[in-house]
N, C-alpha and C positions, 0 to 999 in steps of 0.2 A: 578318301583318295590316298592310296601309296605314294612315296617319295622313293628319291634314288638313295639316300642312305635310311631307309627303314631298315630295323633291325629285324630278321625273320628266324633265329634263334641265338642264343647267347648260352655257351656253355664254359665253366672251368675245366681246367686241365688236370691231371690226376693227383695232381699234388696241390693246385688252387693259387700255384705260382704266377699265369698265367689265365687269362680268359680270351675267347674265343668269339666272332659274331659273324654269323652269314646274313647278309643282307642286301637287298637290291644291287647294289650298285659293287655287288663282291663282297672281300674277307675282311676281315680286321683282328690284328692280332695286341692284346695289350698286357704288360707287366700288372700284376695286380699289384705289387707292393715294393717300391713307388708307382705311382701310376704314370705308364711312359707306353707309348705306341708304339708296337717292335714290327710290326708287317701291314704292309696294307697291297692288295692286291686287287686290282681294278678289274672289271668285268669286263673292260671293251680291250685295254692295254695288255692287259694281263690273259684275254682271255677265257676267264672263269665264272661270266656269267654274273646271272643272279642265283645267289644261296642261297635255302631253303635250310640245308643242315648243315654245320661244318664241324669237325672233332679235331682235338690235337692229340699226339701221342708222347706227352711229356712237352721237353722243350727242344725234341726234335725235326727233322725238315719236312716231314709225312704230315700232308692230313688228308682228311676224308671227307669229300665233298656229296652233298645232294644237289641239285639243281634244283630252282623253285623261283616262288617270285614272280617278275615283270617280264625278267629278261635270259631265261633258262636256255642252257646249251645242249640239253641232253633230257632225255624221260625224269620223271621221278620214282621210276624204280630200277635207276643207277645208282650205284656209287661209282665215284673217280677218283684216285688217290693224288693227289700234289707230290710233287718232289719238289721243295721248293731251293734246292741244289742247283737242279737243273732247271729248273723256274717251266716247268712242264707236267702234264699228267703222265705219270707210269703208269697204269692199271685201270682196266676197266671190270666191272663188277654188274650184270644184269640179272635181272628177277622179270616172272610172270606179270609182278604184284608191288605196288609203291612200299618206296621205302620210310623205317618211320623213326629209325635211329640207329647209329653205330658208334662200336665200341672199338678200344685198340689199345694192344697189349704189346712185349717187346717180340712177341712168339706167335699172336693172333690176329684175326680179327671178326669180330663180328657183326654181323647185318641180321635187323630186327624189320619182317615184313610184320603185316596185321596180324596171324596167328601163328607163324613160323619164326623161328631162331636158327641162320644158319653159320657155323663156326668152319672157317678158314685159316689153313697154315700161312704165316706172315710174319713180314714181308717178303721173302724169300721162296721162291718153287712153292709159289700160292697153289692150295687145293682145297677143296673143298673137304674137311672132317667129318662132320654130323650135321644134323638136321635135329632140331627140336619142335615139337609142338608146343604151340601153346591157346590159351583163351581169346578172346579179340580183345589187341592191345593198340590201339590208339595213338599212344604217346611214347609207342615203344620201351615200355620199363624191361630195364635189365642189367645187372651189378657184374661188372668183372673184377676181379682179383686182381691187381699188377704186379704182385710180387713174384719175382721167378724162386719158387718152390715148387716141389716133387707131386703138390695137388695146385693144381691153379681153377678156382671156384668159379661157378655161372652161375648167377640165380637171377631166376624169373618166373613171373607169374604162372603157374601150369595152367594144364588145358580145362580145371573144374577154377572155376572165378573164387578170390579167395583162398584161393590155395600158390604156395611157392614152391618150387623145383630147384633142387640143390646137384648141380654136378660137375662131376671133375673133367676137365678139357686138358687138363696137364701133357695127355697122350698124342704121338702126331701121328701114330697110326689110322686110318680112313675106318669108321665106326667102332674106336679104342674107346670110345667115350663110359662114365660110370654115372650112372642117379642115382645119387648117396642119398638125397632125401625127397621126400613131397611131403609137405603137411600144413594146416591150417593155421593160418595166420589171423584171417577177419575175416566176417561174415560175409563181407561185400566186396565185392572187386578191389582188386591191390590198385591202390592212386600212386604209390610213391614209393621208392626204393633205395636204398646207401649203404654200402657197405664199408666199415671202418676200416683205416690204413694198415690193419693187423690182418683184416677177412677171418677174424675171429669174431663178430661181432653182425648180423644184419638187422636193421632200423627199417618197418614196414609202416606204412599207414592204407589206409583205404579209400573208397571214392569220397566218402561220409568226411574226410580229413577231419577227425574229431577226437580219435586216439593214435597215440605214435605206440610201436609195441616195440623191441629189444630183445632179439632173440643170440643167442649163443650157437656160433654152425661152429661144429669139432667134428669131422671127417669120422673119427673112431666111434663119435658118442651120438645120443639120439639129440634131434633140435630142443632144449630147452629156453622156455622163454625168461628171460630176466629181468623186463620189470616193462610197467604199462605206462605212457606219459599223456598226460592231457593236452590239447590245443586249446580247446574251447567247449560249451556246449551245442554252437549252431555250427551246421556243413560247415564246410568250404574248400575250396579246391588249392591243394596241396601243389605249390612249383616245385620244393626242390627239401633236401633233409641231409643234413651232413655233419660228419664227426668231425670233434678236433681231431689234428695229428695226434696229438696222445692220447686219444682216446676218452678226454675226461668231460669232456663235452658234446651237445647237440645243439642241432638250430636247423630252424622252419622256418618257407614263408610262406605265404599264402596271399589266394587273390582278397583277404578280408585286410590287409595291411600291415600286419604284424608282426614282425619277426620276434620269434620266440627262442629263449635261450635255457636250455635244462643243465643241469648240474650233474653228471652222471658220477663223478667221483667222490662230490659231498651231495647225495642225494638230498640230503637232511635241509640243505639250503631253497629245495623245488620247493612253490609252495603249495600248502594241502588245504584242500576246504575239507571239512567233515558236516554232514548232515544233525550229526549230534551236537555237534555247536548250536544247531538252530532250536534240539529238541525234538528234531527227528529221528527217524528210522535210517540209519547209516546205509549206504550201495556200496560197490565196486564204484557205479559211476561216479561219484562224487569224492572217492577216496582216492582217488588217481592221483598224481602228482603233475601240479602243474607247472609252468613255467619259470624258471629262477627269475628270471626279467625279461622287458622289452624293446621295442623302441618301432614308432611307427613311421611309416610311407604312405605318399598317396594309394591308395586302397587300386585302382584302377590302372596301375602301373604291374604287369607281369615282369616277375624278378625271378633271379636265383640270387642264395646268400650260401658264403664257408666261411672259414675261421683262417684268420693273416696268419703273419709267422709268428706273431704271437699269437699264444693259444686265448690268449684274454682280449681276443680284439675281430668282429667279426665285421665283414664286404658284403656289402647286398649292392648286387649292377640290376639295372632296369631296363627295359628293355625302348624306354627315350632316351638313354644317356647318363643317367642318375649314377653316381658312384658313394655310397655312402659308407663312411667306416665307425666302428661304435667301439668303445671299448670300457669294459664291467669287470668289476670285483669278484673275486673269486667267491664271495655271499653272496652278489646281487644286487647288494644294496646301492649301487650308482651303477648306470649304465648309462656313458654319457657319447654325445658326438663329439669324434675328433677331424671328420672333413667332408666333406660333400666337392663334389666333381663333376664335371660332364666329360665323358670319355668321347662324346663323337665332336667334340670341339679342340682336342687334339693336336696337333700336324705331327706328322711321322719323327718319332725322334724325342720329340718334346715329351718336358715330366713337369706334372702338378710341382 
């Protein structure tokens, strides 16, 4: 049985300042670091329903609502935008076909149905730009670029499974749009997407959640991939994959419990198993680089995890409440708890 504050998704903000939770009973807006409640928006007072999806755009007054839940005010292939200025919906946004995630940029915004991607000028004389195809995507995967430069990147899954689609939405002309790349990533359906605060850099895994890949997207150049990372040997399903700010890091979680931490700047610290250690016949698979360190959660709790303002310290929120913060050696060698929290225990205003 649902409750009035179940959590029905829980997202970070583009910089990880900030997280996000649409749930039964409305919004909740929380500082990630210190942990302090900055918005809570009620469903009946406010208006807004129960959430299903809800997105920030940075740490300003716009966000993006889905309707879902117990208590929905509208289809779920709307979106609504908040102004929370004006503590009202500006925008409405309708589709054929339910919605399954949205992005949002200082210039865009995007809405991800089941196999379609459509890109809108925003917030401003909102129009519709292009329309993307894609594969049946579920959990809506899709990486925006937030930097305002002269290419501002989309990537997501194309229309052949396993495959990614790289293109420039920079233009606000109505089909200005470029597909600078498609090309294979994994064999199997794309499960997980991130792209790094540079958008020089895309992090792919698959439904298999078993390898993380590292590719290099350069506009000018062809997609090279940079390096292969291991999670494990058995499935499992991949929440969420994100870089540090500087780039020198990675981290997973997944429904198996584990959050994993890789080393992208001293790779040398991941560690390696070799088959020839044991006297066998050495693979790819086994030569992978696994994980610098970890630290576990109950296995049956769906999370996303990023990295605090320190780049040596990383947040994994749960989707009961759970707030935990870790923080590891730049080897690996310790990677210890520094707090554990319940964010829906809270009141507005209040900090851990």
């Amino acid at each position: 049985m649902s409750t009035s504050n179940e959590v029905l998704s829980l997202k970070f903000n583009q910089n990880f300042g900030c997280f996000i939770c649409g749930m039964n009973d409305g919004i909740r807006i929380f500082n990630t670091e210190p942990l302090v409640e900055k918005l809570y928006l009620n469903k009946d007072t406010d208006k807004v329903g129960s959430v299903a999806i809800a997105e920030m755009l940075d740490r300003t007054n716009l966000i993006a609502v889905v309707s879902g839940g117990n208590f929905p005010i509208i289809a779920p292939n709307s979106v609504l935008i908040w102004d929370d200025h004006l503590k009202e919906f500006i925008l409405e946004f309708t589709f054929k076909s339910k919605v399954f995630a949205v992005k949002m940029s200082s210039k865009k915004l995007i809405i991800v149905l089941h196999n379609k991607i459509h890109v809108f000028s925003f917030p401003d004389n909102c129009q519709k730009l292009f329309t993307f195809d894609t594969c049946d995507n579920p959990k809506g995967l899709c990486e925006l670029s937030t930097l305002d430069e002269e290419c501002q990147l989309l990537c997501f899954p194309s229309v052949k499974p396993g495959f990614i689609q790289v293109a420039d939405i920079s233009k606000t002309e109505e089909s200005a749009s470029k597909c600078l790349k498609i090309f294979q990533a994994h064999k199997h359906e794309i499960g997980c997407l991130a792209l790094d605060h540079s958008s020089h850099r895309l992090a792919t895994a698959s439904v298999e959640g078993t390898l993380i890949r590292i590719f290099e997207i350069n506009p000018k150049n062809e997609i090279k991939q940079l390096t292969e990372l291991r999670r494990g040997m058995d499935p499992a399903l991949l929440y969420s994959i994100n870089f540090s700010k500087d780039g020198g890091y990675l981290c997973a979680s997944s429904n198996r419990g584990t959050i994993h931490i890789y080393n992208l700047q001293d790779p040398q610290f991941n560690r390696q198993l070799k088959l020839a250690n044991l006297g066998l016949n050495t693979s790819n698979l086994f030569d992978a680089r696994y994980s610098m360190c970890t630290f576990q959660i109950p296995c049956e709790l769906p999370c996303v995890c990023a990295f605090g303002e320190n780049c040596n310290s990383v947040i994994c929120i749960c989707v009961n409440g759970s707030y935990y913060k870790y923080i590891f050696t730049n080897d690996g060698k310790t990677c210890n708890r520094d707090s554990y929290e319940n964010f829906l225990d809270l009141c507005l205003g209040s900090e851990f």
